[in-house]
C-alpha positions in Angstrom: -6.2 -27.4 81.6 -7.8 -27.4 77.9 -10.2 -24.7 77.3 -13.8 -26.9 77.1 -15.2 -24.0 74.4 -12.3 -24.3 71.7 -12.7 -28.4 72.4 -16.3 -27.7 71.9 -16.0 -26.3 68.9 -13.0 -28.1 67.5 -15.4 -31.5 68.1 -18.8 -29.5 66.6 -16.5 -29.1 63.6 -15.4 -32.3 63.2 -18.7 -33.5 63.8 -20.1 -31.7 61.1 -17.5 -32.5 58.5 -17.0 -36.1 59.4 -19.4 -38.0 61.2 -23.0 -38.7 59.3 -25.5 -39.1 62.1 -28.1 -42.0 62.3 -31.8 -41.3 62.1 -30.5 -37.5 62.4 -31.8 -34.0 60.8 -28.8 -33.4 58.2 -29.8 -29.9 57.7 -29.6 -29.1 61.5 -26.6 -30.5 62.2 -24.5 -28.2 59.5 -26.1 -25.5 61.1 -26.2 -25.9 64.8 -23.5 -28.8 65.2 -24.3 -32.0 67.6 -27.3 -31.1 70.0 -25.0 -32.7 72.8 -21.5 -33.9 72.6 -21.8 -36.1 76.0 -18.3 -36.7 78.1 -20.5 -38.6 80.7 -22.9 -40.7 82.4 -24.2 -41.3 86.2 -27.3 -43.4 86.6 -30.2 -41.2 85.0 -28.1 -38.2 84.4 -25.4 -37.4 81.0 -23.2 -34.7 81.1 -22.0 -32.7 78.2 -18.5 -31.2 77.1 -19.9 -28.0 78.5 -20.5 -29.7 82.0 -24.4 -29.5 81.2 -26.1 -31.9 83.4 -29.3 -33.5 82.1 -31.8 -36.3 82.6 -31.8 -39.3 80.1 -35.8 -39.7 80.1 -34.8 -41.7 76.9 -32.4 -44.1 78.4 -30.5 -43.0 75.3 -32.6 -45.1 72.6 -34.9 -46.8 75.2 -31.4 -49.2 76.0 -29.7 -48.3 79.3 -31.8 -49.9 82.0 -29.4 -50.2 84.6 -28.3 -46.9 84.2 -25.4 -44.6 83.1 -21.7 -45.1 84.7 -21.9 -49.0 85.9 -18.4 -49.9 86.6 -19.3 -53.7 87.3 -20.7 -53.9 83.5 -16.7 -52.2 82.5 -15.6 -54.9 84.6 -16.9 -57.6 83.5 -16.0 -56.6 79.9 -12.0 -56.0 80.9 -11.8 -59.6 82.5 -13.4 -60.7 79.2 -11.6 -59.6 77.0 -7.9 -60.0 79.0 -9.2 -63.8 78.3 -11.1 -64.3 75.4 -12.1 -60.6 73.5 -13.3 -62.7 70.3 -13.8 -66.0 68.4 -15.9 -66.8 65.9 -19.1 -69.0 66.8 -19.2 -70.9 63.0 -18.8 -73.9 62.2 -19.9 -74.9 65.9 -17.3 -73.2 67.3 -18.0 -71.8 71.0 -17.4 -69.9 74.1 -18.5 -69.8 77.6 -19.7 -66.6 77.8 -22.1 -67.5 74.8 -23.3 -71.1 76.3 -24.1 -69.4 79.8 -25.9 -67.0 78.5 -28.4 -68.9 75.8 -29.1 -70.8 79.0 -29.9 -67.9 81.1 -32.3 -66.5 78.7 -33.7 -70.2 78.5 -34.1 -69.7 82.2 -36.0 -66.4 82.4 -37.8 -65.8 79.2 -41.7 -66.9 79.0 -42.8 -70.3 78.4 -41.0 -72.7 76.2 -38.7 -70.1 74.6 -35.3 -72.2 75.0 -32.9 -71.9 72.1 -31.5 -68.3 71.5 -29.0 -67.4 68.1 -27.0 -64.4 68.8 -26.7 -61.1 67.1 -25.3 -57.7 67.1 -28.6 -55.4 67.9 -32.2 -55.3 67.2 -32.4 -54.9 63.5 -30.3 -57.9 62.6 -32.6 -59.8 65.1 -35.5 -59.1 63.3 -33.7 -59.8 60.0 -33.4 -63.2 61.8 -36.3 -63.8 62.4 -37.9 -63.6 59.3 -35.7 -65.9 57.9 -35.5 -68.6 60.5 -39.5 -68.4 60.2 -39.7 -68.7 56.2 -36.3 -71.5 56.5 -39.1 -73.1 59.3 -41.6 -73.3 56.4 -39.1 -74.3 54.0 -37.9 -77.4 56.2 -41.9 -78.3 57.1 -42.2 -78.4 53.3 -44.2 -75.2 52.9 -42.0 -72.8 50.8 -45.0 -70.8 49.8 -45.6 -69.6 53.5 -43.2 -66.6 53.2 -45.4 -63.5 53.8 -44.8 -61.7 56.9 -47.4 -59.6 58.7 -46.9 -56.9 61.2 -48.8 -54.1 62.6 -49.5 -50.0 61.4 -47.2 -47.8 63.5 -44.9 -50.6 64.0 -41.2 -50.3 64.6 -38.5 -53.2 64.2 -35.4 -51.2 62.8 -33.6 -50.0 59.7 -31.8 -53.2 58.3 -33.6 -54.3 54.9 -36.2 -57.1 56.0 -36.4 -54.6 59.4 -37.5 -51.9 57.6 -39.5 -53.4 55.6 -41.1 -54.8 58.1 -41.8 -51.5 60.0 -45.1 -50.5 59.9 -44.3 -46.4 59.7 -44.5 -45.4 56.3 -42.1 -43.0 56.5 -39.0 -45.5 57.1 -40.3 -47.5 54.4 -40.4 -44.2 52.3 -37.1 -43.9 53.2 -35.4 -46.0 50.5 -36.9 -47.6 47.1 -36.0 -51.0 47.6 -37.7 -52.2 50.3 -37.8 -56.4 50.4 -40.7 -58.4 49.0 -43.9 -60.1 50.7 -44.3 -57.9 53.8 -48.4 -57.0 54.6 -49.4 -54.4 57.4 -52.3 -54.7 59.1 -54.2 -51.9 61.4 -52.7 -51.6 64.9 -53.9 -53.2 68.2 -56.8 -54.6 66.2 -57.2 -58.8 66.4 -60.1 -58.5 63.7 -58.0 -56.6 61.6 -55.2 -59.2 61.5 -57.7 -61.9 61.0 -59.3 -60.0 58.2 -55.4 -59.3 56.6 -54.8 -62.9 56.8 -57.8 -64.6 55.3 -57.2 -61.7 52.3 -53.4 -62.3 51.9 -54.2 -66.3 52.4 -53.3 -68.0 55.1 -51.3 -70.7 53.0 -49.0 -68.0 51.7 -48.2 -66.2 55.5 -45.0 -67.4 57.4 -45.7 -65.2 60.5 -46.6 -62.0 62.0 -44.8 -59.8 64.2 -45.8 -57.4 66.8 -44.3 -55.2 69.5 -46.1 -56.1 72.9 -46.2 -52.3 73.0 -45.1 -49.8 70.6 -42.3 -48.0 71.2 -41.3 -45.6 68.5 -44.4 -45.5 67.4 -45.5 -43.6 70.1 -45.5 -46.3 73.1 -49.5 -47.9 72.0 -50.2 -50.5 74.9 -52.9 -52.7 73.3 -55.7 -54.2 75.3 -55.3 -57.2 78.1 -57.1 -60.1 75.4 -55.4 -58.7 72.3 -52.1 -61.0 72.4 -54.6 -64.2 73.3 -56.8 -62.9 70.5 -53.5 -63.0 68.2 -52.4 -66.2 69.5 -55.3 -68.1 68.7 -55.7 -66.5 64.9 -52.0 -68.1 64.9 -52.3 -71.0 65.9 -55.4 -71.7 64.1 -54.2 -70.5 60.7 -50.7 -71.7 61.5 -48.6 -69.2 61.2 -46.0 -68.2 63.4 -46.0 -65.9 66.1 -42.8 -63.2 66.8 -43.0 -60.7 69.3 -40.3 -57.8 68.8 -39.1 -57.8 72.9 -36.4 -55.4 71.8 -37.2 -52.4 73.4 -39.9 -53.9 76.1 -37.6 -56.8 77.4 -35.5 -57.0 80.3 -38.2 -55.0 82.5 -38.8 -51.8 80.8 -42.1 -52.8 81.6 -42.6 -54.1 85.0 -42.4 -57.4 83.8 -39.1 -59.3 82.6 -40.6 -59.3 79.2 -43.9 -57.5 78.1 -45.3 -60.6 76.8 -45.6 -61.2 80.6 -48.5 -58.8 80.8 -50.6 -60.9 78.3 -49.9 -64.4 79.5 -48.8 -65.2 76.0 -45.9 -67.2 74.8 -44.6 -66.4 71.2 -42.6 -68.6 68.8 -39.9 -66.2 68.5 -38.5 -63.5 70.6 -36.6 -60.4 69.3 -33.9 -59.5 71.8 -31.2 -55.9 72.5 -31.4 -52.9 73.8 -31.9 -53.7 77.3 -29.8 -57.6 77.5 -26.6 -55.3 78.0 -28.2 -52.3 78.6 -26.1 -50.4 76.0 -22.4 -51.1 77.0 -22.2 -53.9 74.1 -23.9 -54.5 70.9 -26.0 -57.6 70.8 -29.1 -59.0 70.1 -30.8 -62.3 69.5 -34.1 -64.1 69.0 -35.1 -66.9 71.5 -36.6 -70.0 69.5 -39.6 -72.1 71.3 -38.5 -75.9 72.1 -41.0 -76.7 69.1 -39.1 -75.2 66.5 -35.6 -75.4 67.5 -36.6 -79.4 67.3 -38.0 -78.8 63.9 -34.4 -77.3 63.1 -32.9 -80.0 64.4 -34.7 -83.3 62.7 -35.1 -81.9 59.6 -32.1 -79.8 58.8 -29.1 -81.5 56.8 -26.8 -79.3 56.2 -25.7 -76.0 57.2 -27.3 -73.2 58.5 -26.5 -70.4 55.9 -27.5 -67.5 58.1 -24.7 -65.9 60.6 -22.9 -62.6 61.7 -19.6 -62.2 62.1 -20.4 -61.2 66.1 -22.9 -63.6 67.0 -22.3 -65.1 70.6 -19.0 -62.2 71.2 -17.9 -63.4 74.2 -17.2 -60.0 75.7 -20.3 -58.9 74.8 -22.5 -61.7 76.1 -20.4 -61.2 79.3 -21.6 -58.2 79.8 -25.1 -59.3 79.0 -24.6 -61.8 82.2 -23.5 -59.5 84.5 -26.0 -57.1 83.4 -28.9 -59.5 84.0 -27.5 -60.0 87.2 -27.6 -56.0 88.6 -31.2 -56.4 87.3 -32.4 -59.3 89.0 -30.0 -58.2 91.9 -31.2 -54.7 92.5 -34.8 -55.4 91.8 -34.9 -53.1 88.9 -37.8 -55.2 87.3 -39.9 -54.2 90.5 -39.1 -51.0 90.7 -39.9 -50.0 86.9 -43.3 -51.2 88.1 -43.3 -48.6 90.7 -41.5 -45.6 89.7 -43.8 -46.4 86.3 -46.7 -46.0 88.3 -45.6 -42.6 89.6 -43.9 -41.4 86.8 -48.1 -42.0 85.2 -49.4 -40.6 87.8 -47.3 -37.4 87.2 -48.2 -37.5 83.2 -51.8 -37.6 84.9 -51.1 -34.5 87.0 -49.5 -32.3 84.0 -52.7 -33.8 81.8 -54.7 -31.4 84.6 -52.9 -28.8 84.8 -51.8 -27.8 81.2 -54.6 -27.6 77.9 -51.9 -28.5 75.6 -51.6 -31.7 76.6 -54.6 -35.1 75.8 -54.3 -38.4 76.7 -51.3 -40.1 78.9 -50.8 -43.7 78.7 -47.9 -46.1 80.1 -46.8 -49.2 81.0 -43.8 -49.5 83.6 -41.2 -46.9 82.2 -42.4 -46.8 79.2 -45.1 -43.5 78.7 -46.1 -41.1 76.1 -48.0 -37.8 76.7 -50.0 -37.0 73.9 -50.4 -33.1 72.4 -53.2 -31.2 71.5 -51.6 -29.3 68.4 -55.3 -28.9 66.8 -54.5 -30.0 63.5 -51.9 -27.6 63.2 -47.8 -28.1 63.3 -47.2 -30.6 65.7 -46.0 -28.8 68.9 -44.1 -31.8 70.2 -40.6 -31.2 68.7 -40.6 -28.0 69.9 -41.7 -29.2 73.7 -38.6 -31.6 73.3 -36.4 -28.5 73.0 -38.0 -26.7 75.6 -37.2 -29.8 77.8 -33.7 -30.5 76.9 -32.9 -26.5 77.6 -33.9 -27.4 80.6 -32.4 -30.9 81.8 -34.5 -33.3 80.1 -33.7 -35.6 77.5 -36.9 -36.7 76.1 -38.3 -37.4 72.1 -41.1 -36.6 69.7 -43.2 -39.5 67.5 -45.4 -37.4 64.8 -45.1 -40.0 62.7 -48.5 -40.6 60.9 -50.2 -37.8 62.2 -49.4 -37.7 66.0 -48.6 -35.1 68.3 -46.6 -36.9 71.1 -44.0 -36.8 73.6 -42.4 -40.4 74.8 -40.2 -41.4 78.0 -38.5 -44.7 79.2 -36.1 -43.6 81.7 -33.1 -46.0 83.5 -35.1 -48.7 85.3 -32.7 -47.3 88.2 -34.5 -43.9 89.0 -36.1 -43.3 92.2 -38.8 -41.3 93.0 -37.3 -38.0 93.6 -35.6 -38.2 89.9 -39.1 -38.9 88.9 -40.9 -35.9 90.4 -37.9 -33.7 88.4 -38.6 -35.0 85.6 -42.3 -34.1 85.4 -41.3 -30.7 86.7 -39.8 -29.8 84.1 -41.5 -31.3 81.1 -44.3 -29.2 82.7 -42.3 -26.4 82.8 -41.1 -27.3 79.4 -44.9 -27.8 77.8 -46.0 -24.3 80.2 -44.0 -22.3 78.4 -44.8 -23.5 74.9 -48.3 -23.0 75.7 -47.6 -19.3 76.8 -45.8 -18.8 73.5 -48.8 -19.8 71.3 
């Protein structure tokens, strides 16, 4: 039997020496090595090298929504790949795994979303999407339509024209290249987008972009007319509309995708995260009927934009059978409901301990806001607390916010629930005691 604390340190060593973390504190991991070197999962629960159990109140990066350990999704990726593991979707090239699964997402995405091209994760979809919306304009014979607009607090990942697009300053500040002709305008505010437009020009803006709730931002819900509001300012000053599902689709909100709430239909959707549920890395955007035509009567040649893994026929495997667990096992539903009690819980804390302001969330996605009184945010620490104790949970003080976020598996039940909330009380009690 190998002794778990020389592999523990043999691994933290390694770690250290080799392995450059992403969106990670450099300075705290020479010091104190990996936070959690994690040998396993089991629906809502990781386990570390050290046999630590904890709850994923993350669902790692917002991702696994059927939960840790699913054999089926292993499965279906072995069969795969004894078959077909890869070939290359250029040049018109195809695969069944890719076909069935463009017409799934035709199937259960809103409205006339129908055509879907294929990436590896959530920042090339973005990428995608700003192009296909500028090489929209470019076909229509309206080059100059290139600006893209999204929203303040805004998240839509780390790739160039993703990060750029990103409305928290610090990513942008982050690098000192960021790409050209991106606007931000004020959060969860349809006045302010019609006021950024008319300023920018209307005849110079390809499209705007918006998360139907924020997620690394600090999960902002906006208000029930807001999307209608933004639809209309779109179609009116015709410019396209692209809602970033990347984090909210596949029912991390109680709906199938959170553009559900709002009775909205965008022109592009930004897909990952959740359309595998993390065992495979892909993405995609979902086109409307509309412009998928457009791409088709008045393109001539090729089209010069592709990834070496769009349509991976293992991964989109995966991606079906994971659609099928949710629609099989009702997850969709019961985000809705254990969302409602996992709430109702933030609610209960909210009474019980001065620390902590407003709560806010929508299925399994919520945030608990901290009152750190202008002072150092309090949140990070809280998160430390937490994990001490069991629960995997993250900090957004971004732009001068104090808050604590959550999106567990779309698979946890009640009783999972009421453990979390015990202990990010316990976890917040004790800070406040410290103070």
């Amino acid at each position: 039997m190998r002794n778990v604390t020389n592999v523990n340190q043999e691994l933290s060593e390694l770690d250290k020496k080799h392995f450059l973390h992403p969106t990670s504190p450099i300075k705290q991991q020479q010091e104190h090595g990996p936070a959690f070197i994690f040998t396993k999962g089991d629906g809502v629960y990781l386990e570390d090298v050290n046999g630590n159990r904890v709850i994923d109140g993350m669902s790692s990066l917002w991702n696994v929504n059927i939960g840790h350990g699913r054999k089926e999704l292993g499965q279906a990726a072995m069969e795969q790949m004894n078959e077909l593991a890869f070939s290359s979707c250029f040049a018109t090239f195809s695969n069944e795994p890719a076909i069935r699964l463009a017409a799934k997402l035709a199937e259960i995405t809103p409205g006339d979303l129908s055509t879907t091209f294929f990436t590896s994760g959530g920042s090339e979809s973005n990428d995608t999407a700003y192009k296909l919306a500028r090489h929209y304009w470019i076909l229509k014979g309206m080059p100059q339509k290139k600006k893209i607009i999204s929203c303040e607090k805004s998240y839509h990942g780390v790739a160039m024209g993703a990060t750029s697009a990103t409305g928290l300053k610090p990513f942008r500040d982050f690098t000192n290249s960021l790409a050209p002709d991106f606007y931000y305008t004020e959060h969860l505010s349809a006045q302010a987008l019609r006021e950024t437009i008319e300023a920018e020009g209307p005849e110079t803006i390809a499209a705007f972009i918006a998360e139907p709730v924020q997620g690394a931002g600090g999960v902002h819900i906006v208000s029930e007319d807001y999307f209608k509001e933004v639809r209309e300012l779109c179609n009116h000053y015709n410019i396209l509309l692209i809602t970033d599902e990347v984090i909210t689709g596949f029912g991390r909100t109680g709906k199938a995708f959170g553009m559900e709430h709002y009775g909205v239909t965008p022109d592009m959707m930004c897909l990952a995260k959740g359309i595998t549920s993390g065992y495979a890395q892909l993405g995609g955007v979902v086109l409307s009927e509309s412009i998928h035509k457009d791409f088709m009567e008045r393109s001539n040649g090729t089209l010069l934009h592709g990834y070496t893994y769009s349509g991976h026929p293992m991964a989109c495997a995966v991606a079906l059978r994971n659609i099928e667990i949710i629609e099989n096992e009702n997850l969709v539903e019961n985000a809705r409901n254990m969302g409602e009690e996992m709430l109702k819980g933030f609610q209960w804390i909210q009474g019980e301990r001065d620390l902590v302001g407003e709560v806010r969330g929508l299925g399994l996605m919520g945030a608990v806001e901290i009152l750190s009184q202008g002072k150092e945010p309090l949140a990070p620490a809280i998160v430390n607390e937490a994990a001490s104790r069991g629960l995997i949970c993250r900090s957004v003080v971004f732009d001068n916010q104090d808050t604590l976020v959550f999106a567990p598996p779309l698979t946890i039940n009640k009783q999972e629930v009421e453990q979390m909330i015990e202990i990010l009380h316990d976890a917040i009690h004790a800070i406040e005691h410290n103070l």
